[in-house]
C-alpha positions as CSV (number, residue, x, y, z in Angstrom):
1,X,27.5,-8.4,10.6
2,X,25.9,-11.8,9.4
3,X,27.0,-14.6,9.3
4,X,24.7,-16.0,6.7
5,X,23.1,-14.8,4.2
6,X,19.8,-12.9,5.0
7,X,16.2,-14.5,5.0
8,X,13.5,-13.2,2.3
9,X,9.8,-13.1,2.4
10,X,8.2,-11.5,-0.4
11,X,4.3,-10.6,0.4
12,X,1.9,-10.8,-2.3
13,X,-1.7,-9.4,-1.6
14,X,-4.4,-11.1,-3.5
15,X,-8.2,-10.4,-4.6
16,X,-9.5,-12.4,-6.8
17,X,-6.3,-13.9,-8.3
18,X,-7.2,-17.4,-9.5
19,X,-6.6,-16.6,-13.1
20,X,-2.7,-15.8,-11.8
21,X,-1.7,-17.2,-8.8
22,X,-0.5,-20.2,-10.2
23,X,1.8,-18.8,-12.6
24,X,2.8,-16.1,-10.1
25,X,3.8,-18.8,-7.7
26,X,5.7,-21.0,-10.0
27,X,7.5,-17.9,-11.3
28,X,8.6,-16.7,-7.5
29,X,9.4,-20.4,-5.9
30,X,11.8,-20.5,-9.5
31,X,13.5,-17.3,-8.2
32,X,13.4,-18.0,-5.0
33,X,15.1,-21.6,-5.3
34,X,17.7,-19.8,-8.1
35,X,19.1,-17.1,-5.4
36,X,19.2,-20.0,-2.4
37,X,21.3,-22.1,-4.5
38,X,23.5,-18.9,-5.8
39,X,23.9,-18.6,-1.9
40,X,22.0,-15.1,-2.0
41,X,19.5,-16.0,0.4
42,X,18.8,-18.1,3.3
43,X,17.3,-21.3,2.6
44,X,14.0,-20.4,4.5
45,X,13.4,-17.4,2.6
46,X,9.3,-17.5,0.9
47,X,6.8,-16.2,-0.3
48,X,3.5,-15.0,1.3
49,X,0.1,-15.0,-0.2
50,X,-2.1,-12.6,2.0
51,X,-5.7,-13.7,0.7
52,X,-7.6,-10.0,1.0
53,X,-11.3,-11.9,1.3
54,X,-11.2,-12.8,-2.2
55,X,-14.4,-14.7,-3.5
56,X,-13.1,-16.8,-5.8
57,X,-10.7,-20.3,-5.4
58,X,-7.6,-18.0,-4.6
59,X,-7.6,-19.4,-1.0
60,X,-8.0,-22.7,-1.7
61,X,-5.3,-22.7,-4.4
62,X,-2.7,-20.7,-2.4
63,X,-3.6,-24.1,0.1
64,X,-3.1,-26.4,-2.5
65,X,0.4,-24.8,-3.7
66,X,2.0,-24.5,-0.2
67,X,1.4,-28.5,0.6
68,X,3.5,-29.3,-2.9
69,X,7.2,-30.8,-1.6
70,X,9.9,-28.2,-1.4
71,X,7.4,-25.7,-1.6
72,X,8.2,-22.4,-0.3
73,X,4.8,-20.9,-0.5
74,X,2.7,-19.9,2.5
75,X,-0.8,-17.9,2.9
76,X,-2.7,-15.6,5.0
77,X,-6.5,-15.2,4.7
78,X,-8.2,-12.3,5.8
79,X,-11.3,-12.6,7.3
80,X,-12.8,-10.0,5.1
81,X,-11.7,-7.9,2.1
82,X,-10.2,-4.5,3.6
83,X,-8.4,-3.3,0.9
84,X,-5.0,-3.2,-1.2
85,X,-3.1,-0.9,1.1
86,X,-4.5,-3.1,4.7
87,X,-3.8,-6.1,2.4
88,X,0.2,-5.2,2.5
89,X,0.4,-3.7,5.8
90,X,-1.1,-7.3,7.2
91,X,1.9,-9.2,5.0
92,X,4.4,-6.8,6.0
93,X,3.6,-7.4,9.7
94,X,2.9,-11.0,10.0
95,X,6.5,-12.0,7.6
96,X,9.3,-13.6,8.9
97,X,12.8,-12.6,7.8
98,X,15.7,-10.4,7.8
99,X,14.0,-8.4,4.3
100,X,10.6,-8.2,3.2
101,X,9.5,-7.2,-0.5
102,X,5.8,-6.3,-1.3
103,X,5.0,-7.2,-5.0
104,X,2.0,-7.2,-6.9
105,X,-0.1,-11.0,-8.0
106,X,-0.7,-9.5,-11.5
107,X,3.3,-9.9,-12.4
108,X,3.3,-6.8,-14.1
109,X,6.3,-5.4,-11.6
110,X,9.2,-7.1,-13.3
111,X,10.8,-9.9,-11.0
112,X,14.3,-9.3,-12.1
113,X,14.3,-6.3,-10.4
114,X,14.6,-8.1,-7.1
115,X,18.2,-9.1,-6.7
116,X,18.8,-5.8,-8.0
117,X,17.1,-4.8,-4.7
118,X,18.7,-7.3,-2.4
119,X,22.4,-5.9,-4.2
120,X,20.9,-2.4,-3.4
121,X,19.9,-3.9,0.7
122,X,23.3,-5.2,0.9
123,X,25.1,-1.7,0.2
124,X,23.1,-0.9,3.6
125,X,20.4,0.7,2.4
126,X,17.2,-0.4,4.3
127,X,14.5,0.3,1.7
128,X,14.7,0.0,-1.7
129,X,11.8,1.6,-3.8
130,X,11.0,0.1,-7.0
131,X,10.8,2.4,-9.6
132,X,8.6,2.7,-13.0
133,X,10.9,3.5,-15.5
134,X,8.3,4.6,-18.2
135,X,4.6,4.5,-18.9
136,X,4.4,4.2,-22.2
137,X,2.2,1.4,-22.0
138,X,-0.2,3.1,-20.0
139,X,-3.0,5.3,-21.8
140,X,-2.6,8.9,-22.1
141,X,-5.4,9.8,-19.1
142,X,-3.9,7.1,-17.2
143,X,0.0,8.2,-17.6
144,X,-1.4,12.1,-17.1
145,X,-4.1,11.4,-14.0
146,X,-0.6,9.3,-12.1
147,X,2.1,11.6,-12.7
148,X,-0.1,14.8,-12.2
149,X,-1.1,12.9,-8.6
150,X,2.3,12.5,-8.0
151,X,3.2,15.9,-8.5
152,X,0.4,17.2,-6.9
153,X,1.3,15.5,-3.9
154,X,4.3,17.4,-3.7
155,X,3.1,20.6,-3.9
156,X,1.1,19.2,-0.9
157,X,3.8,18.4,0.9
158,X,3.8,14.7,1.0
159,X,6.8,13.0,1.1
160,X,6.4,10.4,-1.8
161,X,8.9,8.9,-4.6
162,X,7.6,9.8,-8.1
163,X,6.2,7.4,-10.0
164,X,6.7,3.9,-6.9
165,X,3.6,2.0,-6.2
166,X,3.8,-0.2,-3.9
167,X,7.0,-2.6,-5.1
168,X,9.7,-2.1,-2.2
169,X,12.1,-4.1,-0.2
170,X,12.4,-2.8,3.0
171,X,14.8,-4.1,6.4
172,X,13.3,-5.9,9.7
173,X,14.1,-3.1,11.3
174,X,11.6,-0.6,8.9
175,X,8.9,-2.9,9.5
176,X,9.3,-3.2,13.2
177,X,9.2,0.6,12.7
178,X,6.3,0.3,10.7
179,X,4.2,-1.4,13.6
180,X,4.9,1.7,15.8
181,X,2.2,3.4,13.3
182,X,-0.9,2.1,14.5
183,X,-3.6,4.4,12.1
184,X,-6.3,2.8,9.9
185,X,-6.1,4.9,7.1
186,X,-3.0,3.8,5.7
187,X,-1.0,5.0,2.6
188,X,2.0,3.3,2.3
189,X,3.5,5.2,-0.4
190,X,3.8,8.2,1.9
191,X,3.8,6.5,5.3
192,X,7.5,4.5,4.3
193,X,8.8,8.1,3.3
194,X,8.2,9.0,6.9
195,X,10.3,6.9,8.8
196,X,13.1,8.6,7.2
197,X,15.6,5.0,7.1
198,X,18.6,5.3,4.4
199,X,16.7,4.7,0.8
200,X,17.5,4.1,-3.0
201,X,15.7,3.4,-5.7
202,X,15.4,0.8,-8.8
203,X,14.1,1.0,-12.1
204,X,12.0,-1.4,-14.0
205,X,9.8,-1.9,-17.2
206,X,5.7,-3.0,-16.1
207,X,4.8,-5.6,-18.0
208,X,1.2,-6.4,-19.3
209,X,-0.7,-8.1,-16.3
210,X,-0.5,-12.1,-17.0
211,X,-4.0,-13.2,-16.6
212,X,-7.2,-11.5,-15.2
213,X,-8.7,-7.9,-15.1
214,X,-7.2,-4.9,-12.8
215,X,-8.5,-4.8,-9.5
216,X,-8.2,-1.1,-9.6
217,X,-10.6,0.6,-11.4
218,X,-11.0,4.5,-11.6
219,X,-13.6,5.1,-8.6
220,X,-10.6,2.9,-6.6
221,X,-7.9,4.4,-7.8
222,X,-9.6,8.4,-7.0
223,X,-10.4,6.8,-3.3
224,X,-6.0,5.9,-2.4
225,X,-5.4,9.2,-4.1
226,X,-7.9,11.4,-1.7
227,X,-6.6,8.6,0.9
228,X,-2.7,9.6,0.3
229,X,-4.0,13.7,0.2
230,X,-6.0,13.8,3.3
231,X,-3.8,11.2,5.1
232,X,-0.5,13.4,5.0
233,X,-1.6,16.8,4.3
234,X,-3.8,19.7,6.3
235,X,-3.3,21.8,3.2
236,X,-6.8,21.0,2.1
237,X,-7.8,22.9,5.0
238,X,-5.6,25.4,4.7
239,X,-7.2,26.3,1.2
240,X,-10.5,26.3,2.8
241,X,-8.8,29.4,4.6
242,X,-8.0,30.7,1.5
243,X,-10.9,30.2,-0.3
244,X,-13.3,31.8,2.6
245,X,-11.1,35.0,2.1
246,X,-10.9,35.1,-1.4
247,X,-14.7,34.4,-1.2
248,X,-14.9,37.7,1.1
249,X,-13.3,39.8,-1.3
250,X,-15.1,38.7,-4.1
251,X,-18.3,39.3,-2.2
252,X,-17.4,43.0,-0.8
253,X,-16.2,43.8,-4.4
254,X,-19.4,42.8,-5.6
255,X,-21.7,44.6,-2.9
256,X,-20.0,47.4,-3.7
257,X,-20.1,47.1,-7.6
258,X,-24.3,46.8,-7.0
259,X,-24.0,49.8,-4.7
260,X,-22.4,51.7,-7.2
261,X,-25.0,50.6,-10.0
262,X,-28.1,51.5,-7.7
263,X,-26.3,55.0,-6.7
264,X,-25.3,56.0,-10.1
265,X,-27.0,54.7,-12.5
266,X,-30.4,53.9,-13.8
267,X,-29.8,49.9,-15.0
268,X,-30.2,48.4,-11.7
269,X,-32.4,45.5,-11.5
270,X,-33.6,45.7,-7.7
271,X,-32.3,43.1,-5.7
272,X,-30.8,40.9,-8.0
273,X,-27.4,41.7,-8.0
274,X,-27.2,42.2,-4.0
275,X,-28.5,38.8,-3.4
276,X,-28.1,36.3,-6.0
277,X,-24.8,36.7,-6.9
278,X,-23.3,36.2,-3.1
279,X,-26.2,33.8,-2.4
280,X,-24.9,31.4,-5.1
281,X,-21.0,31.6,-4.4
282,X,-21.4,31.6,-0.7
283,X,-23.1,28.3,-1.2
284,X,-21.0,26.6,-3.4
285,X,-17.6,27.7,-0.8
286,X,-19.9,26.4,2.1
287,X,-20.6,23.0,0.5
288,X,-17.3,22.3,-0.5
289,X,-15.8,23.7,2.6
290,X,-18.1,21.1,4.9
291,X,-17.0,18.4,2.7
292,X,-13.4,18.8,3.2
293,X,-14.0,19.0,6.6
294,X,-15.8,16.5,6.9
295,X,-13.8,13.9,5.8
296,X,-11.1,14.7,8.2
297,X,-13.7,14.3,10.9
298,X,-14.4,11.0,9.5
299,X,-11.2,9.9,9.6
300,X,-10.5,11.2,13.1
301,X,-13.5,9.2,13.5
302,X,-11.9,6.3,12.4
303,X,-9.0,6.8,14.5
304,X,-10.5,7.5,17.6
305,X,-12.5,4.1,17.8
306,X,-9.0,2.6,17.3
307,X,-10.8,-0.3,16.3
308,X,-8.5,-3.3,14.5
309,X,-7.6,-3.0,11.3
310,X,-7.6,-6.6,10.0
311,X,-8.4,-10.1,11.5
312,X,-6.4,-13.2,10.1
313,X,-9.3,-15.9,9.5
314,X,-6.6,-18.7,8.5
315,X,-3.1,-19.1,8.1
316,X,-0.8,-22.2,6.0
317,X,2.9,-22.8,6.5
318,X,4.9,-23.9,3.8
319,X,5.7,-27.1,3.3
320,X,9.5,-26.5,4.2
321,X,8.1,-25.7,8.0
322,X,6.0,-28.4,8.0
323,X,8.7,-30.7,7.3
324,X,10.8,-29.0,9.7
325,X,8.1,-29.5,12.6
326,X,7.6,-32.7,11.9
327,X,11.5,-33.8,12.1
328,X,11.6,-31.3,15.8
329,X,8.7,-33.2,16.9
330,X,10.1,-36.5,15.5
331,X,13.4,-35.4,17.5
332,X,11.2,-34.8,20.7
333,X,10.1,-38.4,20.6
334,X,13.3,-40.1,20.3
335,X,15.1,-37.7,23.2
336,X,12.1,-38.7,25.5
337,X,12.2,-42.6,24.7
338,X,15.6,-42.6,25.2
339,X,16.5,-44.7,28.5
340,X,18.2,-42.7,31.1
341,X,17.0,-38.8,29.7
342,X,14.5,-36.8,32.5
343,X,12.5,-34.4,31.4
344,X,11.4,-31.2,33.2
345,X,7.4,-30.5,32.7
């Protein structure tokens, strides 16, 4: 049991956020500084900015914010841009705290959903999904193309909650789980499913984003849901199986159709049916079949090399720590000045 309330960091992955940071960080130090003061959270609970190699101001802004007094605001940079879902993992692994939530810059996830989740983490449940409660907002293709992934995924056998992106609290002890998992193609939607820890879920509204344009357009958006498919499910392969028989059966029906024709009857065109018709389908399975397989030899590829999956170029402290350094080190040098005090080196 604790004996104080329990620490928050909520990670926020940015690319290309100046438009939003701002308001984004005002908006979460307000919360923040509400549910200390309520006696929610612990009074080092913050937020932190992991910087994905944007190419705007973002960094320099998320290092202006976290020197402003009482700030509770801190920053990663990544030494280059490696993606949303490597964006997160890096923030999930590198925060301090009892809980960690993962939100969006945009501030489309709703914010008052969060001490709904920290009620929802103090009823012992060590992940707490947060859940889209419509899409009415979205467009039709949009709303279809997301639920019909979500369903297909399913069917696949992936363990993923319907219609969650990637705004979750989860424990200390999930993320130290978490680490365990040390692939590079990551898919967090599906990969927190898999630890199995005690789970609920949370509704909210999205809102319009607040400032700036998505950072995921279609071509992005079809890459994480091939990424989530081939990630957690060999049934791609299996259907290759499938197909290759199905192709087989197609193909002996057909030889024997043309056999039939030239035997017994006069409307045969020689040749044509015998070896265009197989020649064209076998082709089309073989190219789609060496695609699928390929790209699960390109991402045992990946895995293989076991090469890092992000660097941290810089890192800022908020200004609450550096405050608190400063009075340690402050402390330090009054204990050693003090007449009659040894020291041990």
């Amino acid at each position: 049991m604790r004996s104080h309330p329990p620490s928050l960091t909520i990670v926020v992955p940015c690319y290309n956020e100046q438009a939003v940071i701002a308001e984004t960080a005002s908006r979460l130090q307000a919360l923040l500084d509400r549910l200390v003061s309520e006696g929610r959270l612990h009074g080092t609970s913050r937020v932190l900015f992991v910087d994905d190699g944007s190419r705007d101001d973002t960094w320099r802004l998320i290092e202006a914010l976290s020197t402003m007094p009482a700030s509770r605001l801190s920053g990663l940079k990544l030494s280059r841009n490696r993606g949303h879902q490597i964006a997160v993992l890096a923030g999930l692994l590198n925060a301090p705290g009892d809980l960690i939530i993962s939100i969006d810059a945009d501030l489309q996830d709703d914010l008052d959903a969060i001490p709904k989740m920290l009620a929802a983490a103090a009823e012992g449940n060590e992940v707490v999904y947060g859940v889209r409660s419509d899409r009415s907002r979205d467009s039709y293709f949009k709303r279809a193309t997301a639920e019909g992934y979500y369903r297909v995924l399913a069917l696949l056998g992936v363990e993923v909650v319907f219609n969650h992106a990637d705004y979750r609290l989860t424990s200390r002890r999930v993320v130290e789980a978490l680490r365990a998992h040390g692939e590079s193609n990551v898919f967090l939607r599906a990969l927190i499913p898999l630890l199995g820890f005690r789970s609920t879920e949370v509704t909210y509204e999205r809102r319009e984003r607040f400032a700036g344009e998505s950072k995921y357009p279609l071509s992005k958006m079809v890459a994480l849901a091939w990424q989530g498919v081939t990630s957690f499910s060999a049934a791609p392969l299996r259907a290759i199986t499938m197909l290759g028989v199905s192709v087989s059966a197609i193909s002996l029906g057909l030889g024997a159709w043309a056999l039939a024709v030239r035997l017994f009857t006069d409307r045969a065109v020689p040749g044509w049916a015998s070896i265009v018709v197989p020649l064209f389908l076998l082709s089309g399975v073989q190219l789609l079949a060496t695609g699928v397989i390929g790209e699960y030899l390109a991402k045992m590829y990946i895995e293989v090399k076991g090469r890092p999956r992000y660097f941290i170029e810089k890192s800022v402290p908020t200004a609450l720590d550096a405050q608190l350094a400063a009075d340690v080190s402050l402390h330090l040098a009054d204990a050693l000045k003090t007449p009659g005090r040894r020291t041990i080196a």
